[in-house]
GUDOKE-975705 format. One record per atom (N, C-alpha, C): x, y, z; residue number from 0; atom name; residue in one letter. Coordinates in Angstrom, 3 decimals. Each point is the difference from the previous one (the first is absolute). Layout:
residues N
px, py, pz, pos, site, code
X, Y, Z, NUM, CA, A
...
This chain:
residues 98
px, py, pz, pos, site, code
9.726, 8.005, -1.402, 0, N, X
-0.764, 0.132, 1.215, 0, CA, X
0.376, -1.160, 0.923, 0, C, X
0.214, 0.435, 1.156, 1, N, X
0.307, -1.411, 1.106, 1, CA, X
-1.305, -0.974, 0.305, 1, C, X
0.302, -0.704, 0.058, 2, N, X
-1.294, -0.726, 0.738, 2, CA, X
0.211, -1.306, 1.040, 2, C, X
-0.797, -0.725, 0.321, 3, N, X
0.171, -0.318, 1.592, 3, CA, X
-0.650, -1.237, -0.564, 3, C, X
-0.575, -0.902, 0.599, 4, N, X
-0.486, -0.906, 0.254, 4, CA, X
-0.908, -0.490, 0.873, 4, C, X
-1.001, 0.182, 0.703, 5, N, X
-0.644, 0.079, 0.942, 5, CA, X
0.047, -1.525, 0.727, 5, C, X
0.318, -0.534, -0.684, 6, N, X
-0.239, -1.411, 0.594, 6, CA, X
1.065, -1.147, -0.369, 6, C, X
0.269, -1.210, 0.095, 7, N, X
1.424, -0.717, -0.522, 7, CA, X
-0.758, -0.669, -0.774, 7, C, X
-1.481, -0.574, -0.417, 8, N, X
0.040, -0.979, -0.860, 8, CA, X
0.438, 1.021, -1.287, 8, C, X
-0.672, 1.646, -0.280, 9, N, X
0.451, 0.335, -0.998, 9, CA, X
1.441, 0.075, -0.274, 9, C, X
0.676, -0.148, 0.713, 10, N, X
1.754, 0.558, 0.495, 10, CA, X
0.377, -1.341, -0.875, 10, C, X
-0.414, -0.928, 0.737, 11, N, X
0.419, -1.392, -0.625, 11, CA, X
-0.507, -0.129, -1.834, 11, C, X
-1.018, 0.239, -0.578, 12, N, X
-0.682, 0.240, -1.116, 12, CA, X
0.840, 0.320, -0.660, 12, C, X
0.315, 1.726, 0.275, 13, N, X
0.661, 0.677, -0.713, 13, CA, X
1.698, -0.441, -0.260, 13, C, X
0.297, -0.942, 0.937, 14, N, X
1.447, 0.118, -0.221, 14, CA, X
0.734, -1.510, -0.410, 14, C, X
-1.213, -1.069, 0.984, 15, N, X
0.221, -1.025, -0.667, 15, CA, X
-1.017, -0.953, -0.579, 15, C, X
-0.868, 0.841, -0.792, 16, N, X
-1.411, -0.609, -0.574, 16, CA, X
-0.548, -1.252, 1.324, 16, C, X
0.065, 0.163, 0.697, 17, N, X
-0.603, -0.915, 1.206, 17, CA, X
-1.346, 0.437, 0.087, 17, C, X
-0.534, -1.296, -0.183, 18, N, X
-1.958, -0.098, 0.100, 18, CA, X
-0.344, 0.828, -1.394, 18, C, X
0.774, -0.103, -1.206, 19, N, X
-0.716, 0.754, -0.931, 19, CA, X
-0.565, -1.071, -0.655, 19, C, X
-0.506, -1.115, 0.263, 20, N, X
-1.010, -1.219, -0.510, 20, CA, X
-0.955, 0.159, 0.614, 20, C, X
-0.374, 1.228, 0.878, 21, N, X
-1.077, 0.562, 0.908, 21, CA, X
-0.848, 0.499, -0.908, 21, C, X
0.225, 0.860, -1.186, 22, N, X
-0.359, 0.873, -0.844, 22, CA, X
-0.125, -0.362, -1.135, 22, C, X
-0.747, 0.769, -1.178, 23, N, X
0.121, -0.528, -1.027, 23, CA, X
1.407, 0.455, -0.777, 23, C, X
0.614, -0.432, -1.096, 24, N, X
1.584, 0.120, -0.351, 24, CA, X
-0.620, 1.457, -0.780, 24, C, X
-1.211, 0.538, -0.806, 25, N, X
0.120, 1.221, -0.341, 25, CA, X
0.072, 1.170, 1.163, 25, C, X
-0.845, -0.379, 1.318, 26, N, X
0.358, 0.522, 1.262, 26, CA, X
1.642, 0.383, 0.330, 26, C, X
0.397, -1.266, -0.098, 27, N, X
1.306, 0.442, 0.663, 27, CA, X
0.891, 0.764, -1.097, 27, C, X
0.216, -0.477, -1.290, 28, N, X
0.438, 0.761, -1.049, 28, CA, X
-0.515, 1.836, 0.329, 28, C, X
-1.096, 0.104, -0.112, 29, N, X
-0.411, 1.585, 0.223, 29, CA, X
0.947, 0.316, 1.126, 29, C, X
-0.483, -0.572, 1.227, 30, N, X
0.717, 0.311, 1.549, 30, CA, X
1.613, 0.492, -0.467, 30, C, X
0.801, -0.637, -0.885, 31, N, X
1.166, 0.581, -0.414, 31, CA, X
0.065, 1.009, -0.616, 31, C, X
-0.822, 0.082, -0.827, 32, N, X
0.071, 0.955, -0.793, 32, CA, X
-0.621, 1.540, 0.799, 32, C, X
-0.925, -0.261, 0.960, 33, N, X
-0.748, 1.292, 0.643, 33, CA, X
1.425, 0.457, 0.569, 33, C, X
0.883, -1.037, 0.478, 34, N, X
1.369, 0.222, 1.382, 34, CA, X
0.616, 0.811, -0.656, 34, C, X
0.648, -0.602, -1.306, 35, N, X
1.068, 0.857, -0.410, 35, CA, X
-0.714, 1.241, -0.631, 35, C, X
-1.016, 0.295, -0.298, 36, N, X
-0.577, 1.583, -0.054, 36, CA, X
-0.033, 0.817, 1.353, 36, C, X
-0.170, -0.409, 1.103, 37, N, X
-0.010, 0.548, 1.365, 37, CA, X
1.365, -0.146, 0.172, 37, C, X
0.875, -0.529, -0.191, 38, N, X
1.594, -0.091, -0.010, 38, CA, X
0.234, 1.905, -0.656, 38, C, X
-0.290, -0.549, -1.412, 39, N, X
0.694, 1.402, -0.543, 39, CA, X
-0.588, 1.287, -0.025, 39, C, X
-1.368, 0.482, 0.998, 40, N, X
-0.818, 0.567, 0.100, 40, CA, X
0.646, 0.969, 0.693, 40, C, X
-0.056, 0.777, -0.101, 41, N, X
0.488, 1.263, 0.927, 41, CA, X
-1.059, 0.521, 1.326, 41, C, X
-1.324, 0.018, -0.224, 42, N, X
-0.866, -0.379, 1.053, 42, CA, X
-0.932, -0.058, -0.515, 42, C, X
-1.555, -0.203, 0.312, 43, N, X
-1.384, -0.545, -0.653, 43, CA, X
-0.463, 1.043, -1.210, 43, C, X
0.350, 0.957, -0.147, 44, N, X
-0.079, 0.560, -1.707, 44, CA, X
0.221, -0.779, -0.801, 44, C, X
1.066, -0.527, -0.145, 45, N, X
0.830, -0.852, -0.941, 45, CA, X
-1.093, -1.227, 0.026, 45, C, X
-0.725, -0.249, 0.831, 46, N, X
-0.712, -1.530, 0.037, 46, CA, X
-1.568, 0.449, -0.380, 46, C, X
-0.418, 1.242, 0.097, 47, N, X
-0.997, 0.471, -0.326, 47, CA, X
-0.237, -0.259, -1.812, 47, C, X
1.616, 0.502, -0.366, 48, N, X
-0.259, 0.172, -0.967, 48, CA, X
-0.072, -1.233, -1.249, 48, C, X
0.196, -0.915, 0.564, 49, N, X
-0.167, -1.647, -0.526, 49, CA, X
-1.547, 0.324, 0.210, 49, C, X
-1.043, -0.128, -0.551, 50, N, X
-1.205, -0.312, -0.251, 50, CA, X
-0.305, -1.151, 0.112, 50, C, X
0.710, -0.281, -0.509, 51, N, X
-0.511, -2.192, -0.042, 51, CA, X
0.025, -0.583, 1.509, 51, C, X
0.861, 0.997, 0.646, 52, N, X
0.488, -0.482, 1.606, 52, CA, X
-1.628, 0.354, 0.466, 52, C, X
-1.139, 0.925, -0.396, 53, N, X
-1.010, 0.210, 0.826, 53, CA, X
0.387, 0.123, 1.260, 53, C, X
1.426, 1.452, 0.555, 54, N, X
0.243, 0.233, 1.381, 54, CA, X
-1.360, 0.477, 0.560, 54, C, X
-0.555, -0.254, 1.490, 55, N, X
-1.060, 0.487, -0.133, 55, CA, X
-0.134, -0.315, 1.867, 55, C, X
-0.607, 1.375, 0.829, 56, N, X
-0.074, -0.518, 1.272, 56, CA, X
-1.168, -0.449, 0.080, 56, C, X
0.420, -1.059, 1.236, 57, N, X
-1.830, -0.609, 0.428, 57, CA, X
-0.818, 0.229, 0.880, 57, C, X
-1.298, -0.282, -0.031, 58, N, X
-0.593, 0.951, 0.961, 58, CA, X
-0.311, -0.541, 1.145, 58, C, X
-0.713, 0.878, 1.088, 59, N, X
-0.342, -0.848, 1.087, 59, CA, X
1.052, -0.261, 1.337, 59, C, X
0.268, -0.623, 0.426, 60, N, X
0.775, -0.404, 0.991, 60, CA, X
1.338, -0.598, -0.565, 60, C, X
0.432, 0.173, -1.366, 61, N, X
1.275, -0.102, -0.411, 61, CA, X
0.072, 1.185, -1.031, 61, C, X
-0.249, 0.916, 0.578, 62, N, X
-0.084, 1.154, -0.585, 62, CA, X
1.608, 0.568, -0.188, 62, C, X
0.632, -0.546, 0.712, 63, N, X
1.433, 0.389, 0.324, 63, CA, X
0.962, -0.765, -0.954, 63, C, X
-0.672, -1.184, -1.010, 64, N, X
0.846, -0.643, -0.834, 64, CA, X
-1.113, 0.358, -1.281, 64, C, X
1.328, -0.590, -0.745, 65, N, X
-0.126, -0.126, -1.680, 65, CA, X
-0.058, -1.142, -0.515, 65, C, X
-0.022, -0.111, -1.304, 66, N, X
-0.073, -1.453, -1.023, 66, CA, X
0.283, 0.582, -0.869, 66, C, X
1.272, -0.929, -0.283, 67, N, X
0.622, -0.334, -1.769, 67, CA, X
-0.594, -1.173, -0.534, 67, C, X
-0.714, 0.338, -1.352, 68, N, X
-0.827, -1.051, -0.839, 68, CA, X
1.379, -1.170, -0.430, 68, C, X
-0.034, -1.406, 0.751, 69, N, X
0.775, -1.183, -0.699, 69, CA, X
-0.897, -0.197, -1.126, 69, C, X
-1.004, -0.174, -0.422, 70, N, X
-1.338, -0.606, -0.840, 70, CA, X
-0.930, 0.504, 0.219, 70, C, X
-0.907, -0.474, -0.734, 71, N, X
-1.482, 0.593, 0.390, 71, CA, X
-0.428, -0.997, 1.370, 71, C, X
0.581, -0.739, 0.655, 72, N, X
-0.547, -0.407, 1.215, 72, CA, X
0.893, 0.310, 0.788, 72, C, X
1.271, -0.032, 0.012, 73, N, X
0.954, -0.176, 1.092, 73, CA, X
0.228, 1.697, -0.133, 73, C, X
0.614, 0.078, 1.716, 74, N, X
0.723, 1.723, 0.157, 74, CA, X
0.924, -0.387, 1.014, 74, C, X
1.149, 1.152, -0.143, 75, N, X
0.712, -0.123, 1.093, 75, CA, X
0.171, 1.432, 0.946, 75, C, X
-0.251, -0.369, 1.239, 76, N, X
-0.482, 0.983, 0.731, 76, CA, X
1.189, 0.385, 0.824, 76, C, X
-0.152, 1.468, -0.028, 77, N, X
1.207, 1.036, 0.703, 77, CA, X
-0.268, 0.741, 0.683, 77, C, X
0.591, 0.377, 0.653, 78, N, X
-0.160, 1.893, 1.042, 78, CA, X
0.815, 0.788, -0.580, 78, C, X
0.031, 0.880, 0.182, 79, N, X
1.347, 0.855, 0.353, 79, CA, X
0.413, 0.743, 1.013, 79, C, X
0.755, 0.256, 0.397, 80, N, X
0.557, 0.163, 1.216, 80, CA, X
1.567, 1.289, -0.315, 80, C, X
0.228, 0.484, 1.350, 81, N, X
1.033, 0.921, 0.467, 81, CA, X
0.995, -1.317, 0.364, 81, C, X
1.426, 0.079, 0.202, 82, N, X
0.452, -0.627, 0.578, 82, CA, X
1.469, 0.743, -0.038, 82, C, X
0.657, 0.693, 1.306, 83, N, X
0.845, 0.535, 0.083, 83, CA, X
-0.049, 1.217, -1.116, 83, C, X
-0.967, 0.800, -0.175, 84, N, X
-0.213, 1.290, -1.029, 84, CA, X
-0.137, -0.036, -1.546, 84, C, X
0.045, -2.079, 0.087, 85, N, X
0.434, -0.350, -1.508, 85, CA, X
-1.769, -0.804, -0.484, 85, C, X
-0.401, 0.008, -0.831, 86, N, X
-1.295, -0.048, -0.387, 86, CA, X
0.134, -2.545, -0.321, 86, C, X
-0.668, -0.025, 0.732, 87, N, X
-0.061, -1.453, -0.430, 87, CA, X
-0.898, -0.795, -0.014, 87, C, X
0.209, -0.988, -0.819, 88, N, X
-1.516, -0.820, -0.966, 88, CA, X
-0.195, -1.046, 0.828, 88, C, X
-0.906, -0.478, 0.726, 89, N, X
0.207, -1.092, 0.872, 89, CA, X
-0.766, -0.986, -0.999, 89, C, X
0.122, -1.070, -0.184, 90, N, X
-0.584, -1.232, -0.534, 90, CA, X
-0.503, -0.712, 0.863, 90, C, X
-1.818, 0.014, 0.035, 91, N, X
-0.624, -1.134, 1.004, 91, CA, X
-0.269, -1.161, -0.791, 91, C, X
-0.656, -0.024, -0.972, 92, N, X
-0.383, -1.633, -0.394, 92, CA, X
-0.238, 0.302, -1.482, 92, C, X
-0.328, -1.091, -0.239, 93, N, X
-0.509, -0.436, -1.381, 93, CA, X
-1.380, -0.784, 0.558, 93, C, X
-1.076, 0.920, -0.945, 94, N, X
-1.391, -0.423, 0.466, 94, CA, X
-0.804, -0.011, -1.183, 94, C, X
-0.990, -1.116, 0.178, 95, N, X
-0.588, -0.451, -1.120, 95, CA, X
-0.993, 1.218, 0.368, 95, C, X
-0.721, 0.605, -1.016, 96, N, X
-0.514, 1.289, 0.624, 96, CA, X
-1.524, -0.430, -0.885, 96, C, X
-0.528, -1.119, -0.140, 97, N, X
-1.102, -0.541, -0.564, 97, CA, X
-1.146, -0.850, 0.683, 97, C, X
């Protein structure tokens, strides 16, 4: 599955662990591990079907995004999106969701 980045501190995170002393190290450890499942995902079925991920939309006025369970406190929050006819995962943050 493609995915995007919504923002550069994650851009930076993901590529050159920059500000990952922001987080806790089981935080960022998960954060890799959620990536490369959305890496080899073919689109959100495939992420549904991880249970432990607790894919799940939220309600309310971010009704339009999701959360992948990092921990029982931390999530990392996505959309999904069209982009040129091709289906894509946007990555907004990592949020302490406690």
């Amino acid at each position: 599955m493609r995915f995007v980045f919504k923002n550069r501190k994650l851009t930076l995170l993901y590529t050159d662990r920059v500000d990952a002393h922001k987080y806790p190290a089981e935080v960022i450890d998960a954060f890799f591990k959620v990536m490369a499942l959305i890496r080899n995902a073919q689109d959100e079925r495939d992420l549904r079907a991880f249970h432990s991920l607790n894919y799940e939309t939220l309600k309310g006025n971010r009704s339009h995004q999701n959360s992948l369970r990092l921990n029982k406190q931390w999530r990392l929050i996505v959309e999904r999106a069209l982009d040129d006819h091709e289906r894509v995962l946007w990555i907004i943050d990592i949020e302490d969701y406690h």
